[in-house]
N, CA, C and O atoms as a Maestro MAE file, in Angstrom:
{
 s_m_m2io_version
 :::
 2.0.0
}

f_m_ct {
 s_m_title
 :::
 protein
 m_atom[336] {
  # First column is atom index #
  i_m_mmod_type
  r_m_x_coord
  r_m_y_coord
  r_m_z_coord
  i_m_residue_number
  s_m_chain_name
  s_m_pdb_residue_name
  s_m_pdb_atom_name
  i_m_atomic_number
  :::
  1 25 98.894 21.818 129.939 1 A "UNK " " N  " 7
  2 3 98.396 21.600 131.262 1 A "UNK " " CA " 6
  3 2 98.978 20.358 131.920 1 A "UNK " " C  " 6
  4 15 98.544 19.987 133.010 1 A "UNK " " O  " 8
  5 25 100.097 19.605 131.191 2 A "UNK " " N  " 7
  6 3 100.666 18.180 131.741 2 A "UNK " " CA " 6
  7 2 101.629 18.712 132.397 2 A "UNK " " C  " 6
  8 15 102.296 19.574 131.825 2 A "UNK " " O  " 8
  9 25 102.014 18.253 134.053 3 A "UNK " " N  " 7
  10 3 103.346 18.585 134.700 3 A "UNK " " CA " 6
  11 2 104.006 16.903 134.326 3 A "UNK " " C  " 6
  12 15 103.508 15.778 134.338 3 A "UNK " " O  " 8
  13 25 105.322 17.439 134.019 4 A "UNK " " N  " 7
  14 3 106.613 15.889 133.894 4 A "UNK " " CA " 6
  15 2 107.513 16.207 134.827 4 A "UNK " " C  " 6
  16 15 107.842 17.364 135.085 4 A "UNK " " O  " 8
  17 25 107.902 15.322 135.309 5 A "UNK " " N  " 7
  18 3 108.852 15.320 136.314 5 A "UNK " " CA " 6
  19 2 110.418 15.171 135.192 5 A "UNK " " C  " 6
  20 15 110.545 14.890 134.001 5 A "UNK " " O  " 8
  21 25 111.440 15.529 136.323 6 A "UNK " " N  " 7
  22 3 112.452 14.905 135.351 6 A "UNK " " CA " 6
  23 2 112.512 13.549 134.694 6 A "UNK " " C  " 6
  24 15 112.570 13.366 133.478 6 A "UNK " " O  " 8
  25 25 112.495 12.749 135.494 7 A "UNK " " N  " 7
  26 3 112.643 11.136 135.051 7 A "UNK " " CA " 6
  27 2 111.683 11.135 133.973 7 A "UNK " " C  " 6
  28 15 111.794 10.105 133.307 7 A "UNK " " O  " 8
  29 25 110.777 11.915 133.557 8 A "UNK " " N  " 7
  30 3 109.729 11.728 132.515 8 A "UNK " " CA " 6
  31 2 110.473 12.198 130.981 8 A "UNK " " C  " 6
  32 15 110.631 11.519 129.967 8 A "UNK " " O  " 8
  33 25 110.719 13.137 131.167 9 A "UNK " " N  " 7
  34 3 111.756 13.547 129.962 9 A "UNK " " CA " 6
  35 2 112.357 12.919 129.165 9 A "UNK " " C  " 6
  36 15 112.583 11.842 129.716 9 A "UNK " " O  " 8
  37 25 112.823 12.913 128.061 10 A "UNK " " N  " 7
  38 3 113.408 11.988 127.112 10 A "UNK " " CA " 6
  39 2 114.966 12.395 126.910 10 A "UNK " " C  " 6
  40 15 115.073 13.621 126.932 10 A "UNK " " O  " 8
  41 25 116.061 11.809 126.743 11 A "UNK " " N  " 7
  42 3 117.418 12.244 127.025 11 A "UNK " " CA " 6
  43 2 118.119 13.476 126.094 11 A "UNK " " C  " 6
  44 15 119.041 14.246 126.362 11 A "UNK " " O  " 8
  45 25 117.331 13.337 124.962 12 A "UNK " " N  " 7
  46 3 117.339 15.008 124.403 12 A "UNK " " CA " 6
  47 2 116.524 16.021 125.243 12 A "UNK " " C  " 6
  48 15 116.870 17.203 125.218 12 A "UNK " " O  " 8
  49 25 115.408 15.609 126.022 13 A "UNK " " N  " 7
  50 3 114.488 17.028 126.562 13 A "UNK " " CA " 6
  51 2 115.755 16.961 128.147 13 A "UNK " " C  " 6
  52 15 115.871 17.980 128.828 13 A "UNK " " O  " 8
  53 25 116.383 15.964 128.429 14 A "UNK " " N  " 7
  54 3 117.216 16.654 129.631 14 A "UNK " " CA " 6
  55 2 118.451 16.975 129.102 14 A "UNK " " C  " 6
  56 15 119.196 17.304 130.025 14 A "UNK " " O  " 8
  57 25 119.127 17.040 127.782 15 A "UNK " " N  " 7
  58 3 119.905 17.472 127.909 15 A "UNK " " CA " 6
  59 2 119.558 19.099 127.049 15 A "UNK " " C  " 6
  60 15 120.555 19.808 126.912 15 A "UNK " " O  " 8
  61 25 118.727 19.447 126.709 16 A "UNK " " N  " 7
  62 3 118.318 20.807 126.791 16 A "UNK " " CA " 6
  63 2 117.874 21.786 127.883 16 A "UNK " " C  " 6
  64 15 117.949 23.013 127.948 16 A "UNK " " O  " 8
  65 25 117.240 20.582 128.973 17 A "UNK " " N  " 7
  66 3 117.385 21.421 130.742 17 A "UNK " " CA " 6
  67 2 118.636 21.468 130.728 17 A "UNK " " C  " 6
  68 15 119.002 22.477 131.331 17 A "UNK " " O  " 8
  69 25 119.353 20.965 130.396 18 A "UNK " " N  " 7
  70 3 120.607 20.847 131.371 18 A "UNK " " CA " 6
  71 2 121.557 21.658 130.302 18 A "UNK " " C  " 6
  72 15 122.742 21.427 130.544 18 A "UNK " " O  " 8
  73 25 121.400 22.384 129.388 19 A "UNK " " N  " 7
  74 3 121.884 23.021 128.900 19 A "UNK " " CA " 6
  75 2 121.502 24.317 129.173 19 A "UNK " " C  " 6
  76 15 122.356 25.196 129.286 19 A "UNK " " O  " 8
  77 25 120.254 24.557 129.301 20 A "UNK " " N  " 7
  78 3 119.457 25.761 130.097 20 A "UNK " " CA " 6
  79 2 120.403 26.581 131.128 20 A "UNK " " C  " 6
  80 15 120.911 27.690 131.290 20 A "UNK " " O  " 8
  81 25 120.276 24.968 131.865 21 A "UNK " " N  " 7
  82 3 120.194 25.282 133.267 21 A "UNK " " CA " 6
  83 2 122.153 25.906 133.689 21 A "UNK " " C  " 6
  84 15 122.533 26.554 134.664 21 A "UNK " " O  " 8
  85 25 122.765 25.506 132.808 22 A "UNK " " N  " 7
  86 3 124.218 25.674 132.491 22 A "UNK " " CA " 6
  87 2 124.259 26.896 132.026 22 A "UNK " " C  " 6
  88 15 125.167 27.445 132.650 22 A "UNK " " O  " 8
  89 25 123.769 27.682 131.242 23 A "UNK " " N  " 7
  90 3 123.840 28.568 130.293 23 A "UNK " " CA " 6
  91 2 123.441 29.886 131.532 23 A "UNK " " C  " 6
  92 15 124.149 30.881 131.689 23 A "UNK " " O  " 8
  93 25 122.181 29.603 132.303 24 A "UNK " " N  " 7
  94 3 121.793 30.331 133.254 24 A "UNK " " CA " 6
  95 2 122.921 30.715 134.442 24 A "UNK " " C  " 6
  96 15 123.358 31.670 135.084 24 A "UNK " " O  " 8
  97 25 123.027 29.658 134.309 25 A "UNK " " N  " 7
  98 3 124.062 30.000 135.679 25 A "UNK " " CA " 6
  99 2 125.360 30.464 135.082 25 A "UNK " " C  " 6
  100 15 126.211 30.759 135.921 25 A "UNK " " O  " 8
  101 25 125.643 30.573 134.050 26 A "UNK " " N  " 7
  102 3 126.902 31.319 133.431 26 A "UNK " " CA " 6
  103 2 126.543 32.701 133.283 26 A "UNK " " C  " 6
  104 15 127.243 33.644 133.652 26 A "UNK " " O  " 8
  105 25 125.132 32.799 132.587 27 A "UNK " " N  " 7
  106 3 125.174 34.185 132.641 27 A "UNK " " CA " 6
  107 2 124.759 35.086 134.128 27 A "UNK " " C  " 6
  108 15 125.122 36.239 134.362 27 A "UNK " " O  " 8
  109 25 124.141 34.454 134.781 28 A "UNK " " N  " 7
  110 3 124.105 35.008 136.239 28 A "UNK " " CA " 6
  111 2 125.528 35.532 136.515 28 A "UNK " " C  " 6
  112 15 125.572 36.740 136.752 28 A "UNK " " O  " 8
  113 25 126.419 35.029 136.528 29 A "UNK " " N  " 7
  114 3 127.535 34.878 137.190 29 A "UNK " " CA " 6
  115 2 128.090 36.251 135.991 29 A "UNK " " C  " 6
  116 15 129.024 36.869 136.502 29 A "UNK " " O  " 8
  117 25 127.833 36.620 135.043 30 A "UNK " " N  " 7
  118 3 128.101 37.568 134.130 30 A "UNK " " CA " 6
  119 2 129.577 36.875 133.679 30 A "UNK " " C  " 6
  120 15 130.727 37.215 133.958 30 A "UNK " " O  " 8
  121 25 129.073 35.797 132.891 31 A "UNK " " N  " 7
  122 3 130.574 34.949 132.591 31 A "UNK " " CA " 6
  123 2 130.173 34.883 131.060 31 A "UNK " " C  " 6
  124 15 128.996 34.667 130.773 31 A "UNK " " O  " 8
  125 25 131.351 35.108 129.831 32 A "UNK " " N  " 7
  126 3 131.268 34.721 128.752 32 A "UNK " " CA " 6
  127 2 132.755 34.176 127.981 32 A "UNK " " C  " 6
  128 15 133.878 34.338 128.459 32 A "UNK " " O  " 8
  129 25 132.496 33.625 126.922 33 A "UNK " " N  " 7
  130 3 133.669 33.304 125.799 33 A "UNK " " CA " 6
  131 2 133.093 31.830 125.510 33 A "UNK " " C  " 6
  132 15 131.892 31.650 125.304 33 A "UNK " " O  " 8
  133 25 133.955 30.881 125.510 34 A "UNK " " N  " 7
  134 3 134.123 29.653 124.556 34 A "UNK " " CA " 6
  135 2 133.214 28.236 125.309 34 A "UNK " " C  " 6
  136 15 133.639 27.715 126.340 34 A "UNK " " O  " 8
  137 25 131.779 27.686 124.527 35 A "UNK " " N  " 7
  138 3 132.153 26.439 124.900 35 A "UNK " " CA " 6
  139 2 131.782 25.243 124.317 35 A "UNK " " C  " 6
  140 15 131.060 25.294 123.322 35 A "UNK " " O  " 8
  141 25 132.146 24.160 124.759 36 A "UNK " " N  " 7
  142 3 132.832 23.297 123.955 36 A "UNK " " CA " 6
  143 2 131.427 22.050 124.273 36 A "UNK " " C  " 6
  144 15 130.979 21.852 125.402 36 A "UNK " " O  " 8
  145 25 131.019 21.471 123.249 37 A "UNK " " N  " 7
  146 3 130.322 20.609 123.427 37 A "UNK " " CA " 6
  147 2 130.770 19.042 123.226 37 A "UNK " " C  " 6
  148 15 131.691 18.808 122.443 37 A "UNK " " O  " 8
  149 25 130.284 18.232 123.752 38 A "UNK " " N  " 7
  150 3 130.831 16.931 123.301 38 A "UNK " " CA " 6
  151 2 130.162 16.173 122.621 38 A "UNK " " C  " 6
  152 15 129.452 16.780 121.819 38 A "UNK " " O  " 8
  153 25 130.035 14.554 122.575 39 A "UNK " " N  " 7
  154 3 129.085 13.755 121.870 39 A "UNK " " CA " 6
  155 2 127.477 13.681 122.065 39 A "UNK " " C  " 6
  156 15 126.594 13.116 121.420 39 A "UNK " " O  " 8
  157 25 127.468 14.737 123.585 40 A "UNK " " N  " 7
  158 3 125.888 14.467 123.326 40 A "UNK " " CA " 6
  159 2 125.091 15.178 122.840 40 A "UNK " " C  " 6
  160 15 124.669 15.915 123.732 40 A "UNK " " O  " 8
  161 25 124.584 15.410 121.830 41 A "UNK " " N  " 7
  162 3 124.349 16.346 120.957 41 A "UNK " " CA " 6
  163 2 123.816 15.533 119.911 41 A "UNK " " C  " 6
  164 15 123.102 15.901 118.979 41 A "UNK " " O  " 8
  165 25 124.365 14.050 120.243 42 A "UNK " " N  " 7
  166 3 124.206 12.847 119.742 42 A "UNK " " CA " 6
  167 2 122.219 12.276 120.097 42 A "UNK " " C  " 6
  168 15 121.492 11.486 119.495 42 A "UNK " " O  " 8
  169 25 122.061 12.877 120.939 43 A "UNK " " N  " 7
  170 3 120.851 12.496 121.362 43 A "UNK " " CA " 6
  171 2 119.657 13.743 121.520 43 A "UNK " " C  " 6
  172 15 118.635 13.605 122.193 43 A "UNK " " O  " 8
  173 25 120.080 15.193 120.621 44 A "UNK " " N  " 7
  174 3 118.969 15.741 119.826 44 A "UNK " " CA " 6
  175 2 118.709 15.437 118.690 44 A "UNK " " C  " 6
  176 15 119.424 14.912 117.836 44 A "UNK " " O  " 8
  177 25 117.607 15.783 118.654 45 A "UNK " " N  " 7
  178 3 116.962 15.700 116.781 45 A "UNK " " CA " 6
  179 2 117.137 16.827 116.011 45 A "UNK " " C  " 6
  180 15 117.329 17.914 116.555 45 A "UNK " " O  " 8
  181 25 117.093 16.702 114.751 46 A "UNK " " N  " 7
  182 3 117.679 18.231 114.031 46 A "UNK " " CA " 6
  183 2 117.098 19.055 114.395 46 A "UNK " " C  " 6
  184 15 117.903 19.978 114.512 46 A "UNK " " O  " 8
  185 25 115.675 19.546 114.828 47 A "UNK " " N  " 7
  186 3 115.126 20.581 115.098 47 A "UNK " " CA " 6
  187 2 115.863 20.975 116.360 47 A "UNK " " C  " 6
  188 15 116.474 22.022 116.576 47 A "UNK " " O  " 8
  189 25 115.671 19.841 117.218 48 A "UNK " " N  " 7
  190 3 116.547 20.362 118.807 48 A "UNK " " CA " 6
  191 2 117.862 21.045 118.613 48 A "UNK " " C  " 6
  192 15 118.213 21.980 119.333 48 A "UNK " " O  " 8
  193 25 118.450 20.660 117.817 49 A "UNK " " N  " 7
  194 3 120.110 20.734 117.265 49 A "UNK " " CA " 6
  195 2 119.734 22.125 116.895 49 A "UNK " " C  " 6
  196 15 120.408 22.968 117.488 49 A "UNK " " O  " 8
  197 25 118.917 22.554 116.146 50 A "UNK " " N  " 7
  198 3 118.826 23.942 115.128 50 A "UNK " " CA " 6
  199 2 118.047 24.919 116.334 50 A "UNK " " C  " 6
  200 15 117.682 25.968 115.802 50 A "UNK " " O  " 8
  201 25 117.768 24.881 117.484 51 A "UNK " " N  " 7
  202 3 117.337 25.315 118.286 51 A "UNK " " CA " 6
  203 2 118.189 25.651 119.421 51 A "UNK " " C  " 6
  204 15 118.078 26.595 120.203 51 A "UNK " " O  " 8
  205 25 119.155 24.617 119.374 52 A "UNK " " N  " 7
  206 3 120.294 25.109 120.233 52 A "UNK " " CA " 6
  207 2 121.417 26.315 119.549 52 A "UNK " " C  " 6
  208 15 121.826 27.383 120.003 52 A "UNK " " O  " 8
  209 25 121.670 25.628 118.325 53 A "UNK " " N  " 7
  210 3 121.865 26.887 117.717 53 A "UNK " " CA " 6
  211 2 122.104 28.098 117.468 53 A "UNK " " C  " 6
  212 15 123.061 28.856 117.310 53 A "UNK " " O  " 8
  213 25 120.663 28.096 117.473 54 A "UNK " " N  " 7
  214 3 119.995 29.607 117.764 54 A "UNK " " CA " 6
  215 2 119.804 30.302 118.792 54 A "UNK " " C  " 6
  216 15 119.662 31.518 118.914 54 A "UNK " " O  " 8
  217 25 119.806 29.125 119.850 55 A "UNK " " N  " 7
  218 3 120.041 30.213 121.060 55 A "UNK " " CA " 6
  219 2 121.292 30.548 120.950 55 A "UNK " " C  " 6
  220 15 121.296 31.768 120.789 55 A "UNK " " O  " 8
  221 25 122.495 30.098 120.945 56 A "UNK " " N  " 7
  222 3 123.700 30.396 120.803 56 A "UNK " " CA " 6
  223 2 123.964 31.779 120.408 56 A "UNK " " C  " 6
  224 15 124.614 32.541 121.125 56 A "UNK " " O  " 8
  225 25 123.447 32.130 119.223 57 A "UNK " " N  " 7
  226 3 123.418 33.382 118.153 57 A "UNK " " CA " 6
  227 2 123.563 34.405 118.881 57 A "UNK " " C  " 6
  228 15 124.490 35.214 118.837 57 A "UNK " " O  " 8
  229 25 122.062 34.400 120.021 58 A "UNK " " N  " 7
  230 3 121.368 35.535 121.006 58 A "UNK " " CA " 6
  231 2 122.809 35.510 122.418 58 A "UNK " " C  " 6
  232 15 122.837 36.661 122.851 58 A "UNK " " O  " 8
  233 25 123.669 34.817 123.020 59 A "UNK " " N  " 7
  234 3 124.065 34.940 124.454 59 A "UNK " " CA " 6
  235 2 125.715 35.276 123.520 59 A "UNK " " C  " 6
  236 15 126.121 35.182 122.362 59 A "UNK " " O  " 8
  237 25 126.395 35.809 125.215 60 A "UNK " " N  " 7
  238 3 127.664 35.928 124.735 60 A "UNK " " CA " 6
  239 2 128.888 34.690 124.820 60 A "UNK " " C  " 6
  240 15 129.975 34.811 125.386 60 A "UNK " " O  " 8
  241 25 128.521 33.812 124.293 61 A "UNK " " N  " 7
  242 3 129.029 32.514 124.051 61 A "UNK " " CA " 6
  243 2 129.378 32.049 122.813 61 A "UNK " " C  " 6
  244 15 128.479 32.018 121.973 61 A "UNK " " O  " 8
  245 25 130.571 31.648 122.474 62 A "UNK " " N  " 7
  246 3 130.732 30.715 120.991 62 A "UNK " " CA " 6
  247 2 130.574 29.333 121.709 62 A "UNK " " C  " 6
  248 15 130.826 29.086 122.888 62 A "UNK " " O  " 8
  249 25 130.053 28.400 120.645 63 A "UNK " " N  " 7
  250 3 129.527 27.097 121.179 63 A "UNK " " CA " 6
  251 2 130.654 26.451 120.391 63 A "UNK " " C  " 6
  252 15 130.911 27.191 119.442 63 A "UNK " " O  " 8
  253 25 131.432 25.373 120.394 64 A "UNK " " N  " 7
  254 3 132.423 24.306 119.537 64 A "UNK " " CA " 6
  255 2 131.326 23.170 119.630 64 A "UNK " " C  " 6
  256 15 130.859 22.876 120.731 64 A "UNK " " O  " 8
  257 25 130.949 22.584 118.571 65 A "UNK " " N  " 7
  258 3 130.079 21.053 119.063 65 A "UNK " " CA " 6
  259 2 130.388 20.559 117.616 65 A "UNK " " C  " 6
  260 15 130.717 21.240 116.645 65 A "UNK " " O  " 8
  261 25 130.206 19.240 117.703 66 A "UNK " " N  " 7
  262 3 130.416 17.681 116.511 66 A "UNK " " CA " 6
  263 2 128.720 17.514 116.174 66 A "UNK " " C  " 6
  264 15 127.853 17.103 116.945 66 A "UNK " " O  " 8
  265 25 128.622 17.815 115.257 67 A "UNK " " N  " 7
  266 3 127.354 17.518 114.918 67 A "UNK " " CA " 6
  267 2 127.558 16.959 113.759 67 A "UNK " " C  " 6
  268 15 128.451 17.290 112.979 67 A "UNK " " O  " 8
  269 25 126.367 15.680 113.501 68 A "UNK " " N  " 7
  270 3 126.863 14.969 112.630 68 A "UNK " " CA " 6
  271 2 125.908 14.861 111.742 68 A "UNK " " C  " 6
  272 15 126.330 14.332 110.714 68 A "UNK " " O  " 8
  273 25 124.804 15.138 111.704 69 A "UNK " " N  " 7
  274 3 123.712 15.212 110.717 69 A "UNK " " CA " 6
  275 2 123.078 16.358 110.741 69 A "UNK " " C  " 6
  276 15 122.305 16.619 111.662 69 A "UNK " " O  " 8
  277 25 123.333 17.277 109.651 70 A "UNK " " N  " 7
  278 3 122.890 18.918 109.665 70 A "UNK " " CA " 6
  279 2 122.702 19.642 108.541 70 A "UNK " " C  " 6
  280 15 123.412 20.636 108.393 70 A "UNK " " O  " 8
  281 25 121.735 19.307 107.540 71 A "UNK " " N  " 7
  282 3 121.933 19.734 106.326 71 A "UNK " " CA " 6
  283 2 121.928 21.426 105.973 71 A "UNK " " C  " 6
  284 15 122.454 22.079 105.072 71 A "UNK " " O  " 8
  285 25 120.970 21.833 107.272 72 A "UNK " " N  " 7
  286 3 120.054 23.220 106.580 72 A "UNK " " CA " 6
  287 2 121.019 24.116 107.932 72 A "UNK " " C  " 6
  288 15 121.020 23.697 109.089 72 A "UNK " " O  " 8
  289 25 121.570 25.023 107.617 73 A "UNK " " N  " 7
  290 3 122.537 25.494 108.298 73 A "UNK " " CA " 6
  291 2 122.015 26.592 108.825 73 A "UNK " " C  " 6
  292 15 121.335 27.286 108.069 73 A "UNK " " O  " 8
  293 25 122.186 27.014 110.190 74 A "UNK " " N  " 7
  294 3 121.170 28.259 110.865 74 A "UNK " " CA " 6
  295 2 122.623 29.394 110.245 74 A "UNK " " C  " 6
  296 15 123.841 29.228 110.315 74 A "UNK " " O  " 8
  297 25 121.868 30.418 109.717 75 A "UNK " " N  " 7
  298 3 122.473 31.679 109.576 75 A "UNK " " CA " 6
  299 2 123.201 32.167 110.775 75 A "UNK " " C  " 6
  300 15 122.708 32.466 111.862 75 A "UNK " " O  " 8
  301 25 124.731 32.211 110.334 76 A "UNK " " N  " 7
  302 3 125.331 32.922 111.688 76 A "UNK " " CA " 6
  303 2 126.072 31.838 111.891 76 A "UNK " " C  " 6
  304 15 127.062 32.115 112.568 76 A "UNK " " O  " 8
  305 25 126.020 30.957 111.652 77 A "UNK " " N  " 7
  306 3 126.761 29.275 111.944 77 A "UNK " " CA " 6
  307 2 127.644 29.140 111.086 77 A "UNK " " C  " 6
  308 15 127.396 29.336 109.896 77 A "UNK " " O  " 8
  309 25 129.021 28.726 111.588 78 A "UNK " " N  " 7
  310 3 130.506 28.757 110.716 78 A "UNK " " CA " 6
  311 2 130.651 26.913 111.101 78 A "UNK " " C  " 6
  312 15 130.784 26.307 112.164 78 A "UNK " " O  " 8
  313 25 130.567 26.556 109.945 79 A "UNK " " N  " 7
  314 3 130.931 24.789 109.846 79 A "UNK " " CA " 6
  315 2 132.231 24.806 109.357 79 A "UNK " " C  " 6
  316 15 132.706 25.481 108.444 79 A "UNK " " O  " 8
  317 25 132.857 23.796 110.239 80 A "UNK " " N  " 7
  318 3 134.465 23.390 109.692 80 A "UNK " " CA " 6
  319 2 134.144 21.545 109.342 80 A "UNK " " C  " 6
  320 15 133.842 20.496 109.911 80 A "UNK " " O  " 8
  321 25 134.417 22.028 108.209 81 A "UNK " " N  " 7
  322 3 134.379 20.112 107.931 81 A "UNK " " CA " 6
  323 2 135.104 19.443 107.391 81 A "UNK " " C  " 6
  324 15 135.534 19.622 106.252 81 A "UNK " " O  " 8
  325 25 135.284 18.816 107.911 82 A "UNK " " N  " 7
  326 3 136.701 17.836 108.247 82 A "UNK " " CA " 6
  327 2 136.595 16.513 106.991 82 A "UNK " " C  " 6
  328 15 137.296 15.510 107.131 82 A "UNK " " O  " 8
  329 25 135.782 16.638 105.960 83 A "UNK " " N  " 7
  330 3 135.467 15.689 105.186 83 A "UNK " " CA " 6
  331 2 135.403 14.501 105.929 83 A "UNK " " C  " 6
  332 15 135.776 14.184 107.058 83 A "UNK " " O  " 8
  333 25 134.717 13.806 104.815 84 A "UNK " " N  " 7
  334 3 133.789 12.564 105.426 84 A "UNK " " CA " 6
  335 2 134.979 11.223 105.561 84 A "UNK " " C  " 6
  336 15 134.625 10.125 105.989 84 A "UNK " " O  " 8
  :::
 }
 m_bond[335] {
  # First column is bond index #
  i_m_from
  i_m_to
  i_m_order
  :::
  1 1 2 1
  2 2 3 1
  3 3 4 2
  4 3 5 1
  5 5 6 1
  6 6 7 1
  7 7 8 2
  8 7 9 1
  9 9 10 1
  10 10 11 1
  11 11 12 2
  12 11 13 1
  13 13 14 1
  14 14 15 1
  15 15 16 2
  16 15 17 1
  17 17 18 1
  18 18 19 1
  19 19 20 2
  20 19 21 1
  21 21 22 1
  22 22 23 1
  23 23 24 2
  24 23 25 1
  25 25 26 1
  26 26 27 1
  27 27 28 2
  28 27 29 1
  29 29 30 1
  30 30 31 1
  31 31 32 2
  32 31 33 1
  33 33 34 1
  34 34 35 1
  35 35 36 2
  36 35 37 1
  37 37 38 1
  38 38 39 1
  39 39 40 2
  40 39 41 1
  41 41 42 1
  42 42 43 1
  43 43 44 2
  44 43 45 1
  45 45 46 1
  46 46 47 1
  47 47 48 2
  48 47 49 1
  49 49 50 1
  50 50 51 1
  51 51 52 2
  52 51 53 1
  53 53 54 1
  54 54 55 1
  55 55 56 2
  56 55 57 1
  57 57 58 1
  58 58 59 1
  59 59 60 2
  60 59 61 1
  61 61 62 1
  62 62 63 1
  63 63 64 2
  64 63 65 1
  65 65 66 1
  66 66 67 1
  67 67 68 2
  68 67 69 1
  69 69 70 1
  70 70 71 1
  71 71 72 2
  72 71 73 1
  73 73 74 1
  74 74 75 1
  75 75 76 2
  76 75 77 1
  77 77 78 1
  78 78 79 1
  79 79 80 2
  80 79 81 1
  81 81 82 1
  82 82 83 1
  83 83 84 2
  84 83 85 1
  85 85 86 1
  86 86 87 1
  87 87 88 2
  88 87 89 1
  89 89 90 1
  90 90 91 1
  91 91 92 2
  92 91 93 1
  93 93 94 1
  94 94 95 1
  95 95 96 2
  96 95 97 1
  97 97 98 1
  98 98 99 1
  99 99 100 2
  100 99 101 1
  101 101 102 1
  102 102 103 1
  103 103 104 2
  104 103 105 1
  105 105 106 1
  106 106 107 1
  107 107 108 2
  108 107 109 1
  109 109 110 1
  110 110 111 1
  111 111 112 2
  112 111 113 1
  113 113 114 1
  114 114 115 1
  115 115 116 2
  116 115 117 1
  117 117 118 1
  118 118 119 1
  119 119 120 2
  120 119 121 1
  121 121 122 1
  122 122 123 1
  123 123 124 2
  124 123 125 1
  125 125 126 1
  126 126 127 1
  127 127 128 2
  128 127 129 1
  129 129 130 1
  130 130 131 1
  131 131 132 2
  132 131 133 1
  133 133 134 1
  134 134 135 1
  135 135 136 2
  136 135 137 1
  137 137 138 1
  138 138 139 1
  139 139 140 2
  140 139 141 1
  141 141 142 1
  142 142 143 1
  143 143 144 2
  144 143 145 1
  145 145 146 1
  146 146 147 1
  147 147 148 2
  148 147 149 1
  149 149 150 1
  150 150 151 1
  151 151 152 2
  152 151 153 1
  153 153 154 1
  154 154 155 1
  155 155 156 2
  156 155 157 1
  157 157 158 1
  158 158 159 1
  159 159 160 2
  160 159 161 1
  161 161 162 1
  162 162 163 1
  163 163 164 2
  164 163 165 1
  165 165 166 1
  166 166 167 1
  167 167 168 2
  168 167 169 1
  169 169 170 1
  170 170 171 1
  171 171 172 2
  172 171 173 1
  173 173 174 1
  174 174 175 1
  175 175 176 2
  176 175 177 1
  177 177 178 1
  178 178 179 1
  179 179 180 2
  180 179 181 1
  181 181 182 1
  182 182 183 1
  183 183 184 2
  184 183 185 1
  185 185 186 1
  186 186 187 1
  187 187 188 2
  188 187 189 1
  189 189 190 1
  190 190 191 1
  191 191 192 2
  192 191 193 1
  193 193 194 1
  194 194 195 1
  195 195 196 2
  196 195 197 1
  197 197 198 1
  198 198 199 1
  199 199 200 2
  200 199 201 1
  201 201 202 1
  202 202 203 1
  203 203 204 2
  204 203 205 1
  205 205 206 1
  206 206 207 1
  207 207 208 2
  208 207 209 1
  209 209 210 1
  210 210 211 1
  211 211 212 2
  212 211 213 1
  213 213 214 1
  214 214 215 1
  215 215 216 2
  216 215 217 1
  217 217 218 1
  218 218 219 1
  219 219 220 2
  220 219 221 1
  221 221 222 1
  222 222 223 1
  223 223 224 2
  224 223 225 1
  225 225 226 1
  226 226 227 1
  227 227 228 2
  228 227 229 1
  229 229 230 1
  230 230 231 1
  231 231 232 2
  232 231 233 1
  233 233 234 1
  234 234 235 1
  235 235 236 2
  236 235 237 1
  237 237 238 1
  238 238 239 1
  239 239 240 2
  240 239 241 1
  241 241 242 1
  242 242 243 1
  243 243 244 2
  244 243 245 1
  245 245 246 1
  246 246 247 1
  247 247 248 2
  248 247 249 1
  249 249 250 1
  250 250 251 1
  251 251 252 2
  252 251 253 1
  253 253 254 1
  254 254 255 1
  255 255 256 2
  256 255 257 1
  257 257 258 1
  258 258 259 1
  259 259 260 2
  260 259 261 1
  261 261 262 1
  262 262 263 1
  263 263 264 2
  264 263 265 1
  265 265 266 1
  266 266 267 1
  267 267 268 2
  268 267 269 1
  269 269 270 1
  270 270 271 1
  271 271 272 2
  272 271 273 1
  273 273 274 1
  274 274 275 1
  275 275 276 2
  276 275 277 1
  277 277 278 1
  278 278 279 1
  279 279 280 2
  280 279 281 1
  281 281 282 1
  282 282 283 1
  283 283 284 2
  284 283 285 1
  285 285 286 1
  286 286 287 1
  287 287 288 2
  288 287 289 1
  289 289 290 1
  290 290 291 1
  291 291 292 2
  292 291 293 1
  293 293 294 1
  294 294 295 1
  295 295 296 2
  296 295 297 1
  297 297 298 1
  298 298 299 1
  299 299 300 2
  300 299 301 1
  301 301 302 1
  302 302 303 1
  303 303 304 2
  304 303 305 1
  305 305 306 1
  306 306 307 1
  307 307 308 2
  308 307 309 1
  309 309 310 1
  310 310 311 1
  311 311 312 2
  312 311 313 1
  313 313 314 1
  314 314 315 1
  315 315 316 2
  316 315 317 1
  317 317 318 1
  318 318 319 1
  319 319 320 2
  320 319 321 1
  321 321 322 1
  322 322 323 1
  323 323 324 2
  324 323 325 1
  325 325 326 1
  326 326 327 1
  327 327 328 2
  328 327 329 1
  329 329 330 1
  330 330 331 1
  331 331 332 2
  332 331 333 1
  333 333 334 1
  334 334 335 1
  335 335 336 2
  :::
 }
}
């Protein structure tokens, strides 16, 4: 029953709007193939991380992202690792 404004959000809860909100407007547009994430990814928590994920699985998108702490691997997920 709490409304948050944006500015209320924490910089992982906007960059999951804003991944939403990206993802939406790609598939509106009936657009698919490759995309590429960068360092911020840096500012979810593993659950957020394993949630993005998974949406991934469901749309017609491959995701590329650097994730750097990920022990428990979502099924369907191909890790390339570049050793430590």
């Amino acid at each position: 029953g709490e409304e948050y404004s944006y500015k209320d959000l924490s910089s992982g809860q906007k960059l999951i709007v804003a991944i939403a909100f990206q993802l939406s407007l790609l598939l509106e547009s009936g657009k698919e193939g490759f995309v590429i994430a960068d360092e911020g990814f840096s500012n979810l928590d593993i659950e957020n991380i394993k949630l993005i994920l998974e949406l991934f699985k469901n749309l017609p998108f491959q995701l590329l992202c650097v994730v750097h702490r990920l022990e428990d691997i979502v099924d369907g997920v191909y890790i390339i690792d570049l050793g430590e």
